[in-house]
N, C-alpha and C positions, 0 to 999 in steps of 0.2 A: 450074280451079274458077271459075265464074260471081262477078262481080260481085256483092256483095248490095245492092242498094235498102236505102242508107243512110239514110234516113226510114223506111221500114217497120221496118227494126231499132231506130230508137229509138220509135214507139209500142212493138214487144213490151217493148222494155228498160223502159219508163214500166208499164205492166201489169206486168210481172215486181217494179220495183221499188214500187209503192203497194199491188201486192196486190190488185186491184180487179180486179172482173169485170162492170164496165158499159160496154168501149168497144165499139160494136158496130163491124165488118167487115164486107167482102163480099170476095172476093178469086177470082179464076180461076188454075187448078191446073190441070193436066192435062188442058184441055178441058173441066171440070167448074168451075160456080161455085158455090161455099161463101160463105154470110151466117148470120153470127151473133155472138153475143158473145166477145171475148177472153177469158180465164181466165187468173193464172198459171202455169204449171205445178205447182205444189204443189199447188195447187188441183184443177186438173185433175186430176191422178193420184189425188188423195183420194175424189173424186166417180167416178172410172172403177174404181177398187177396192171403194167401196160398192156397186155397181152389179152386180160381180161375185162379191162376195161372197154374194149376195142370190138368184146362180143356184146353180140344182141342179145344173148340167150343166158351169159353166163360175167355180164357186171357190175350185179351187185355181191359179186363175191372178191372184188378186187381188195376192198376194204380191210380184207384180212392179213393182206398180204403186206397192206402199209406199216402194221405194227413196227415198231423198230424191233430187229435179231436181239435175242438174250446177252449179252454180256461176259457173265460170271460164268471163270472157269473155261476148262477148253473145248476146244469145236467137237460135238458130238456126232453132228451129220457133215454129208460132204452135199454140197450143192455145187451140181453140172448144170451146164449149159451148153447149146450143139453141140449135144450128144445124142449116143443113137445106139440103141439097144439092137446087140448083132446076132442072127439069125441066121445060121448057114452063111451063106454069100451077098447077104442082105442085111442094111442098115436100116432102123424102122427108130423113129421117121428120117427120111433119107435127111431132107434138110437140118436136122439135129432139135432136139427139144430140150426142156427143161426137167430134169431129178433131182431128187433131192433121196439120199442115201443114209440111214443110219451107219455109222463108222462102225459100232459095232456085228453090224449083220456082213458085212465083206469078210469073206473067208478066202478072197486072194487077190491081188493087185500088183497090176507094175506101172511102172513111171512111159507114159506115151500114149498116143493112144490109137490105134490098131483103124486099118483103110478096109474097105469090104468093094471088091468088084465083083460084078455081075460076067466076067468073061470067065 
């Protein structure tokens, strides 16, 4: 098992424990860079359960997402919120979505989180 980046685990731990969902990130994952705002997870799962409840097609899967977040021990994933996977000059989806990131797969990160224009 990897190493976890022992600063990136206490921002999520700080976000997890104030509750707050204004630190923004930017963070590179799997080749792919992800910027947006932190979320608790309670949070998170609150907001991706509305979300699905709201589809026609897709809720009966909301229910999963009510569980209460684990507890014990520190934050392993980072759950985003309007955020937006950037692509050249383009933010996808532009309006921002929901990720949710294991902390240990980010192989780089910085504190803010990056504008994408189209000019």
């Amino acid at each position: 098992m990897p190493k976890l980046d022992e600063l990136l685990v206490a921002i999520a731990a700080l976000v997890e424990s104030g509750q707050s969902n204004q630190m923004s990130l930017t963070v590179v994952t799997g080749g792919a860079v992800i910027t947006g705002r932190l979320a608790p997870e309670a949070m998170w799962r609150k907001r991706v359960s509305e979300v699905l409840t709201d589809s026609a097609d897709l809720g009966e899967f909301s229910t999963l997402f009510d569980t209460p977040a684990r507890k014990d021990g520190p934050p392993t994933y980072l759950h985003f919120h309007v955020a937006r996977i950037l692509q050249g000059t383009v933010g996808i989806p532009e309006t921002g979505g929901m990720y949710r990131v294991a902390i240990e797969d980010v192989s780089a990160w910085t504190m803010g989180d990056f504008s994408y224009s189209d000019h």
